[in-house]
Biotite code that builds the C-alpha atoms (Angstrom):
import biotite.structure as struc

atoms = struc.array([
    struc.Atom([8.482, 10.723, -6.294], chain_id="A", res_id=1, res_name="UNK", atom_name="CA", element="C"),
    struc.Atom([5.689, 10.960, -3.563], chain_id="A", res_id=2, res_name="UNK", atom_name="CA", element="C"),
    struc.Atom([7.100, 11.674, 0.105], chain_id="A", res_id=3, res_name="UNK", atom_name="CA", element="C"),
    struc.Atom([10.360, 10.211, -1.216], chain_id="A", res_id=4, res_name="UNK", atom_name="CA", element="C"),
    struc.Atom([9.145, 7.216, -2.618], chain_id="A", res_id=5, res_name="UNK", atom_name="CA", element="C"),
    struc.Atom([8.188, 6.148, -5.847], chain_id="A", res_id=6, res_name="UNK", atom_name="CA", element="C"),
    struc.Atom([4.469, 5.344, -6.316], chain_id="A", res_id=7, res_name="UNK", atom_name="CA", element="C"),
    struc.Atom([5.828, 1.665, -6.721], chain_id="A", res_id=8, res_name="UNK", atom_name="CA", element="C"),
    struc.Atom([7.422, 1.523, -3.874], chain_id="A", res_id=9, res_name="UNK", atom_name="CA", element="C"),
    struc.Atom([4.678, 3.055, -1.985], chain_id="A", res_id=10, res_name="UNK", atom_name="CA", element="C"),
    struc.Atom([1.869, 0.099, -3.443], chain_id="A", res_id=11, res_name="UNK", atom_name="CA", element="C"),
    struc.Atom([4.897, -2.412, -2.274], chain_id="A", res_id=12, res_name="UNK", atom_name="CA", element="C"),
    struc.Atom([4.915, -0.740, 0.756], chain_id="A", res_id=13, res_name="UNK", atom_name="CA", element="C"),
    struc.Atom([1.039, -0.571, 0.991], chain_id="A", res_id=14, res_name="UNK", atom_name="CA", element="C"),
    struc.Atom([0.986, -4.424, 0.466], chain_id="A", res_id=15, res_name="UNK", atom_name="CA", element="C"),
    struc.Atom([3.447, -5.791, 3.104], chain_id="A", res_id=16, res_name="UNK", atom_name="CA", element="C"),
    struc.Atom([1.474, -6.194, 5.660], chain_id="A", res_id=17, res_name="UNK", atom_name="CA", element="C"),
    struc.Atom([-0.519, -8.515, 3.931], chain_id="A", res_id=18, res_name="UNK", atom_name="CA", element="C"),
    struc.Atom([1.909, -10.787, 2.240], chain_id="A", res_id=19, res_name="UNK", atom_name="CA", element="C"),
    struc.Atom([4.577, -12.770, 2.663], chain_id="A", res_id=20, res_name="UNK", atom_name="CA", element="C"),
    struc.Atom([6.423, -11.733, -0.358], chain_id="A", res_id=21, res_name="UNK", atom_name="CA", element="C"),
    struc.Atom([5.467, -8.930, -2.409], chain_id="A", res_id=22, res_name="UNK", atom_name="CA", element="C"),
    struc.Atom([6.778, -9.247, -6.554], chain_id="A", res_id=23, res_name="UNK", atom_name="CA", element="C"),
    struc.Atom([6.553, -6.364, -8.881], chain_id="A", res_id=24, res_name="UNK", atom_name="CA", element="C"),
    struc.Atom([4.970, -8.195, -12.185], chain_id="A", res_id=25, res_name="UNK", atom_name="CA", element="C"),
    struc.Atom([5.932, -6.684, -15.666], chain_id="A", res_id=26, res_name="UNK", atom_name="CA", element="C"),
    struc.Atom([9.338, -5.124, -15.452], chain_id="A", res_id=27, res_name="UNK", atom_name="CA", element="C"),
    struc.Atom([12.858, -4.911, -13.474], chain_id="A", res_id=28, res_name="UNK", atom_name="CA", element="C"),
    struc.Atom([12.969, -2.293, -11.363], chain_id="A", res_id=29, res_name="UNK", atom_name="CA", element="C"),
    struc.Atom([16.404, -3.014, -9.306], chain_id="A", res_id=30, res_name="UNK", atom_name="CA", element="C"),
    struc.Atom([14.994, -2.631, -6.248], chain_id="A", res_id=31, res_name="UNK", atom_name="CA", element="C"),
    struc.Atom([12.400, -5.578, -6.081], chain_id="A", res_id=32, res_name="UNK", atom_name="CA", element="C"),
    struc.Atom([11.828, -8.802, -6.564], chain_id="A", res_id=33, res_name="UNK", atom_name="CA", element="C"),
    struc.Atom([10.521, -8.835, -10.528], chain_id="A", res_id=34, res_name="UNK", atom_name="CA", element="C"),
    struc.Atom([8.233, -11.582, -11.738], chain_id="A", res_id=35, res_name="UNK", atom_name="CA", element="C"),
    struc.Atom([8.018, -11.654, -16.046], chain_id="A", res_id=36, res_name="UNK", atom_name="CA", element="C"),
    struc.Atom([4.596, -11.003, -17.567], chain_id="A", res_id=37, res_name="UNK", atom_name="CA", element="C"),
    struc.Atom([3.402, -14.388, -18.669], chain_id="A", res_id=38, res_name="UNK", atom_name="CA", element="C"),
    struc.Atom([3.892, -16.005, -21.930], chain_id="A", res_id=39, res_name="UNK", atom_name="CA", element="C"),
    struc.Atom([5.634, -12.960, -22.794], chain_id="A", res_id=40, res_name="UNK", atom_name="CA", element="C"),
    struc.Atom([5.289, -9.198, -22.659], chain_id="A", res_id=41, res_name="UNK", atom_name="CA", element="C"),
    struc.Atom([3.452, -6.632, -23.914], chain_id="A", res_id=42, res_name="UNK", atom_name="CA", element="C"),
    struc.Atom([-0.141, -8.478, -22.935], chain_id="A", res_id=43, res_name="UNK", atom_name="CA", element="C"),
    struc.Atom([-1.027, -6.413, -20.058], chain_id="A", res_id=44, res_name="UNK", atom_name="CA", element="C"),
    struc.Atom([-2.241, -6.647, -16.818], chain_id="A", res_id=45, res_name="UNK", atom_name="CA", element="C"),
    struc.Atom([-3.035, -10.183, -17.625], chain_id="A", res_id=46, res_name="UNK", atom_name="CA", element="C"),
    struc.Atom([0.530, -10.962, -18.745], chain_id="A", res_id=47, res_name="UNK", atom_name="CA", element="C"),
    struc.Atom([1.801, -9.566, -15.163], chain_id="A", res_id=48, res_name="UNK", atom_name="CA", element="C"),
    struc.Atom([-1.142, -11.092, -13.088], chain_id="A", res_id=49, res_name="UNK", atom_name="CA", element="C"),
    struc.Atom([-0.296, -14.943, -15.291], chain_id="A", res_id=50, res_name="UNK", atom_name="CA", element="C"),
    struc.Atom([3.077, -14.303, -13.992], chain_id="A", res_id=51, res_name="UNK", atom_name="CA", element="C"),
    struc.Atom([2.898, -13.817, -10.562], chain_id="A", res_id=52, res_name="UNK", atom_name="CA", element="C"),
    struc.Atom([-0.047, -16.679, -10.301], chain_id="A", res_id=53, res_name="UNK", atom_name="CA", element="C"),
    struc.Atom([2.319, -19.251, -11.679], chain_id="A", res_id=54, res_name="UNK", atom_name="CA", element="C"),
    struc.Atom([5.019, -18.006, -9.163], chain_id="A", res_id=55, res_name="UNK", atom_name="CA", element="C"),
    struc.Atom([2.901, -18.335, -6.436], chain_id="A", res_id=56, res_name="UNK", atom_name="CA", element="C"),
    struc.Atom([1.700, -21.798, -7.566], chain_id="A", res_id=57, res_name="UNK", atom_name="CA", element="C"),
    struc.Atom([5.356, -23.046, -7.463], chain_id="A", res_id=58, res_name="UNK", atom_name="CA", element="C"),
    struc.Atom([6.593, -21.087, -3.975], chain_id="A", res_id=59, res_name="UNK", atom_name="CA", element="C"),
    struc.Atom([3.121, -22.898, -2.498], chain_id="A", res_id=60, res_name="UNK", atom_name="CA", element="C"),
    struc.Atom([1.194, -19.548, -1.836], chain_id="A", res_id=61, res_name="UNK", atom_name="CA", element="C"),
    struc.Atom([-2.306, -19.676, -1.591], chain_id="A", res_id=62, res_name="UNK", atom_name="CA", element="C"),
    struc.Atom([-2.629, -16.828, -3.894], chain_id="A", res_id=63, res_name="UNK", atom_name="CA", element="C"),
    struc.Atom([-1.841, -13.097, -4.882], chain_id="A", res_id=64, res_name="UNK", atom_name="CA", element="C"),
    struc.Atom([-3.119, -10.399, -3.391], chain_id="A", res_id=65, res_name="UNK", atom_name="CA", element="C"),
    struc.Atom([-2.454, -7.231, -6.220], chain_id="A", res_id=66, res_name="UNK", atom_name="CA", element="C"),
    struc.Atom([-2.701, -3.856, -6.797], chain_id="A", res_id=67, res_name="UNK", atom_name="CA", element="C"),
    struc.Atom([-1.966, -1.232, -9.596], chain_id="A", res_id=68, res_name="UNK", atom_name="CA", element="C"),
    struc.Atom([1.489, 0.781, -9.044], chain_id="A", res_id=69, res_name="UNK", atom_name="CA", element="C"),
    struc.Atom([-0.814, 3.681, -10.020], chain_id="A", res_id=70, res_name="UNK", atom_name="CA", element="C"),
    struc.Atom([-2.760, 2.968, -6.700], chain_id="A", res_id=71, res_name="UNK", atom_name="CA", element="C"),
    struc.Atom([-0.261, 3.339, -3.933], chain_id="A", res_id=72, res_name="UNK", atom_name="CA", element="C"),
    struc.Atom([-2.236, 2.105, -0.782], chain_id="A", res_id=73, res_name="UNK", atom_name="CA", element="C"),
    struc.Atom([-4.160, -0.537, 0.226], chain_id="A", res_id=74, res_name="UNK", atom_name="CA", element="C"),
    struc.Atom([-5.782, -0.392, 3.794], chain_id="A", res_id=75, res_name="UNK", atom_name="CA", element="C"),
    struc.Atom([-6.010, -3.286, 5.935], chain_id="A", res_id=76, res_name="UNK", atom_name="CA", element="C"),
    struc.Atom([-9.906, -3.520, 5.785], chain_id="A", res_id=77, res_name="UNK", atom_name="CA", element="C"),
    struc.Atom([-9.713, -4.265, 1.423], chain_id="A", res_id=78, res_name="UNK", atom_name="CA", element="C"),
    struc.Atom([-7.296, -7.032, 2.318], chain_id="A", res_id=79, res_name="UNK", atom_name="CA", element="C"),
    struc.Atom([-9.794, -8.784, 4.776], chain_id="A", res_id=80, res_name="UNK", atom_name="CA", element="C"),
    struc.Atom([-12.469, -8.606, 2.648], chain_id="A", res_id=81, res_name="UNK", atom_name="CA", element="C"),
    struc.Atom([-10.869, -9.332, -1.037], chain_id="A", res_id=82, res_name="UNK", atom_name="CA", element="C"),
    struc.Atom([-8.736, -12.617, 0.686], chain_id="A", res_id=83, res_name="UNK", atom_name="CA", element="C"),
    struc.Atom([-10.511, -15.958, 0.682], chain_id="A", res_id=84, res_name="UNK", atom_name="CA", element="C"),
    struc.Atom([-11.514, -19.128, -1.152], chain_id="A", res_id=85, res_name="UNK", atom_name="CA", element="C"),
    struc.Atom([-11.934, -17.932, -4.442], chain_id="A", res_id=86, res_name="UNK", atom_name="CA", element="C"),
    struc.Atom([-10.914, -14.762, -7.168], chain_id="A", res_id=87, res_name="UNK", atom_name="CA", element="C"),
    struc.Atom([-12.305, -11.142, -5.617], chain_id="A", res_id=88, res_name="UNK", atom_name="CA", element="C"),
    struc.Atom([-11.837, -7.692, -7.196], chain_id="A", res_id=89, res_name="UNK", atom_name="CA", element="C"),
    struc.Atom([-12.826, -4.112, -5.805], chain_id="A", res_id=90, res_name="UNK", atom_name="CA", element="C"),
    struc.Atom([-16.043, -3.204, -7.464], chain_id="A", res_id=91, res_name="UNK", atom_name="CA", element="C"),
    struc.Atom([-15.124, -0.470, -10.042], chain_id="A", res_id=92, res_name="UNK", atom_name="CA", element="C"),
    struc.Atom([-11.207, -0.772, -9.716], chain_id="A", res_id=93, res_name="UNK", atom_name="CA", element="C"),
    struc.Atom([-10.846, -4.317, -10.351], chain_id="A", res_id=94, res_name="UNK", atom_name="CA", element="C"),
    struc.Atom([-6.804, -4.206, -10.325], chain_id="A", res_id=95, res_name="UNK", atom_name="CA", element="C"),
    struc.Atom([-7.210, -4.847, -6.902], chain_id="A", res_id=96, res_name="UNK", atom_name="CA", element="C"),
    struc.Atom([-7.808, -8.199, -6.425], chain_id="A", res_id=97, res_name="UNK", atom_name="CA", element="C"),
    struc.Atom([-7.573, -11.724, -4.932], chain_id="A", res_id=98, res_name="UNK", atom_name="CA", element="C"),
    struc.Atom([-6.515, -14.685, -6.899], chain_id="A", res_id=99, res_name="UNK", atom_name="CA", element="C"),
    struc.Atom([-6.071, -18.087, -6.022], chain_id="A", res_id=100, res_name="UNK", atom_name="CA", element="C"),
    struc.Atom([-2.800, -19.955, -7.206], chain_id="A", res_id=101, res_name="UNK", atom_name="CA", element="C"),
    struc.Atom([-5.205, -22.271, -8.731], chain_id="A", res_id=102, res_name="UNK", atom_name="CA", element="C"),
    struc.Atom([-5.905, -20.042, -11.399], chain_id="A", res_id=103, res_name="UNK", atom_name="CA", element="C"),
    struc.Atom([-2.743, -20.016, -13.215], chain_id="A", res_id=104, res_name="UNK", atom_name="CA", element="C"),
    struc.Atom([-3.447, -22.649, -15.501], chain_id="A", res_id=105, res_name="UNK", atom_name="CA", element="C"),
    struc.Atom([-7.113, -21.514, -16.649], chain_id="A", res_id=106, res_name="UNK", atom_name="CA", element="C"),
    struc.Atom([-5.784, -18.278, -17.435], chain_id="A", res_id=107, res_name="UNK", atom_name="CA", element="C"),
    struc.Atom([-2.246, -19.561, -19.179], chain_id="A", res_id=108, res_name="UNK", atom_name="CA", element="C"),
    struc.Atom([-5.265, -21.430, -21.071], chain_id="A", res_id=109, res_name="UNK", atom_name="CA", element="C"),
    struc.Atom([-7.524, -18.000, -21.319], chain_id="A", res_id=110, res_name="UNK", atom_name="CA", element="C"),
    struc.Atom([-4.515, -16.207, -22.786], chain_id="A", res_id=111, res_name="UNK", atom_name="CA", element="C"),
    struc.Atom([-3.874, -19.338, -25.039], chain_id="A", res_id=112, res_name="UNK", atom_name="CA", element="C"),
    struc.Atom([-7.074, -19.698, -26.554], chain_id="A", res_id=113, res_name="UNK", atom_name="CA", element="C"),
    struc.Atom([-9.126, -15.938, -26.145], chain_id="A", res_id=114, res_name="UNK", atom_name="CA", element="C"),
    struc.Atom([-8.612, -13.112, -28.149], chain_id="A", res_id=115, res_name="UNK", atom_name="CA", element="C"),
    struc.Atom([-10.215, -11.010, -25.289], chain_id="A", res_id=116, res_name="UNK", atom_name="CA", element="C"),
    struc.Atom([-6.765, -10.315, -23.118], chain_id="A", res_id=117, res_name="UNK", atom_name="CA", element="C"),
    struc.Atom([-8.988, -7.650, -20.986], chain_id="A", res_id=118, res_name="UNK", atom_name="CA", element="C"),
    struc.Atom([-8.783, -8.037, -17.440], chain_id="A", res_id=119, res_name="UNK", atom_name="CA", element="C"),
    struc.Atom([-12.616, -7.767, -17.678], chain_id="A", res_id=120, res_name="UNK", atom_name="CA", element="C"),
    struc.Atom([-12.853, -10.709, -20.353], chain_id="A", res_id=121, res_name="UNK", atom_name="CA", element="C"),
    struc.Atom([-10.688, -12.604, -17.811], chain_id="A", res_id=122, res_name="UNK", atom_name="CA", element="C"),
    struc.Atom([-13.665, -11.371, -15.048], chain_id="A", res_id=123, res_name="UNK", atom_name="CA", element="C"),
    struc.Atom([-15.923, -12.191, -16.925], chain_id="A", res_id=124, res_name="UNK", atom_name="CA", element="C"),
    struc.Atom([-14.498, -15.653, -17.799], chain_id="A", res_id=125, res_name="UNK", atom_name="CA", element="C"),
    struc.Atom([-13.608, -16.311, -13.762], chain_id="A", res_id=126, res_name="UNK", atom_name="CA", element="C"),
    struc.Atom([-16.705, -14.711, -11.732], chain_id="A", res_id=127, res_name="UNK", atom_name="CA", element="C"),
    struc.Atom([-14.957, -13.149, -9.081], chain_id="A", res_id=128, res_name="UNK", atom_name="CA", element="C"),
    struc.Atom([-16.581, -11.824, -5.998], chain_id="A", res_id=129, res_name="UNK", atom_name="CA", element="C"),
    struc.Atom([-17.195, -8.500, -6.395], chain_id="A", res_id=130, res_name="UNK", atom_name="CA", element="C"),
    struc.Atom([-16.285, -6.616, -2.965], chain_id="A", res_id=131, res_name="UNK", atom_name="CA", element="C"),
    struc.Atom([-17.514, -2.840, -1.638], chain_id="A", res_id=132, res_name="UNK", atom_name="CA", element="C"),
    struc.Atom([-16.773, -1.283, 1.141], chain_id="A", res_id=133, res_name="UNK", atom_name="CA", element="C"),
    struc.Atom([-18.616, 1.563, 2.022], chain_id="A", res_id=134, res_name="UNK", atom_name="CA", element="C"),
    struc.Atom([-16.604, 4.842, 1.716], chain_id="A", res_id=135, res_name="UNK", atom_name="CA", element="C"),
    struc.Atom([-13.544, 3.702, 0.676], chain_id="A", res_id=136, res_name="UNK", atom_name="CA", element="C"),
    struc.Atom([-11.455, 5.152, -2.686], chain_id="A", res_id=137, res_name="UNK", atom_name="CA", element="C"),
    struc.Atom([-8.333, 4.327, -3.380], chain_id="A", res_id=138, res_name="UNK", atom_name="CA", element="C"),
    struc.Atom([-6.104, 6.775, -4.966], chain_id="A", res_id=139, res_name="UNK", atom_name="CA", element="C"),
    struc.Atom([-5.712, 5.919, -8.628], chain_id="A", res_id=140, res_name="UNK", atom_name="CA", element="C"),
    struc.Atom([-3.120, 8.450, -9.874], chain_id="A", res_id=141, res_name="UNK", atom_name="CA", element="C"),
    struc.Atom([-3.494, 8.693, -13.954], chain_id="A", res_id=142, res_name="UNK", atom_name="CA", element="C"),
    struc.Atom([-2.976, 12.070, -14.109], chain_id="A", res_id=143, res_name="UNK", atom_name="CA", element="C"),
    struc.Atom([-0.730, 15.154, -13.055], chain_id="A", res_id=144, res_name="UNK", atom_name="CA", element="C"),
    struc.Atom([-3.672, 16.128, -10.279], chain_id="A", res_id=145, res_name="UNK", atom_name="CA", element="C"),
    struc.Atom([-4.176, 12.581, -9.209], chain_id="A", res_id=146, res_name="UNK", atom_name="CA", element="C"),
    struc.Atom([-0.831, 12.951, -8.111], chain_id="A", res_id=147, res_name="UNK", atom_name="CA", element="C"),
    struc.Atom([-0.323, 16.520, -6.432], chain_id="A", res_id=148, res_name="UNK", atom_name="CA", element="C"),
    struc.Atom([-3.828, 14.945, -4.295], chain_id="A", res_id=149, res_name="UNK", atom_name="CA", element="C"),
    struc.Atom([-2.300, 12.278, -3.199], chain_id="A", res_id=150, res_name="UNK", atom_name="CA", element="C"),
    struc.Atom([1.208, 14.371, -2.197], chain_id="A", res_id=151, res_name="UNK", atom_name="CA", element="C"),
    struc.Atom([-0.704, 16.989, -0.554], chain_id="A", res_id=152, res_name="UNK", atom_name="CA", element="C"),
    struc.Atom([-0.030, 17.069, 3.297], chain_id="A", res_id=153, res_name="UNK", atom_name="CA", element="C"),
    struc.Atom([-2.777, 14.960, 5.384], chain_id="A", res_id=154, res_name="UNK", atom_name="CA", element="C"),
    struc.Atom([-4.329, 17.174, 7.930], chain_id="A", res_id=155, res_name="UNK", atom_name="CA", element="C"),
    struc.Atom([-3.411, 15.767, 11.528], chain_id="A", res_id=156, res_name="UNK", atom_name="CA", element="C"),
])
């Protein structure tokens, strides 16, 4: 817990703003609406990311807009530049991303027919945009420090 809040909650919380529904891919959590990894578990970040794509395919969204629940924020200027006509990952922490809806049959096919379930084999398949912004690092919290950084008290 983080301020109260669960890291989850705080990359749901981080994402809002930007959607108009916000899923939590992978797993039940009781508090949010949970989308099934896609054919089935245990395939990763692909799994989840297959998932939500073919839910947003059938509720008509344009796309998903995702993040890592180990990277709980998401400021307003990634969303701008990552949302558009096609795929678009941060450069160098690609579980941030933009995907169009459109994708979710090539990659129930990718899954299907690759052995490479990577999210960088699925990259490398798709050819996202690769976006930068100039000073900006998310918090990616993978270990005990990560985390007491990110709790510390901002100065005013």
């Amino acid at each position: 817990m983080v301020h109260g809040a669960s890291l989850l909650d705080h990359a749901v919380a981080a994402l809002t703003p930007f959607c108009a529904q916000v899923v939590v891919s992978g797993r039940e959590d009781g508090h949010h609406i949970c989308i099934p990894d896609r054919p089935q578990s245990g395939m990763g970040p692909l799994g989840g990311l297959n998932g939500v794509l073919h839910h947003a395919a059938r509720h008509g969204y344009a796309g998903v807009l995702v993040t890592g629940c180990d990277m709980p924020s998401f400021p307003p200027a990634l969303a701008e530049a990552l949302i558009g006509d096609g795929p678009a990952v941060l450069l160098r922490q690609h579980l941030a991303g933009w995907w169009p809806a459109s994708l979710a049959q090539m990659l129930d096919d990718h899954l299907a027919t690759s052995d490479d379930r990577s999210l960088y084999g699925w990259i490398e398949r798709v050819a996202p945009r690769f976006v930068t912004l100039p000073g900006l690092i998310l918090p990616n919290i993978n270990r005990p420090e990560d985390l007491d950084t990110f709790s510390a008290p901002k100065p005013a």
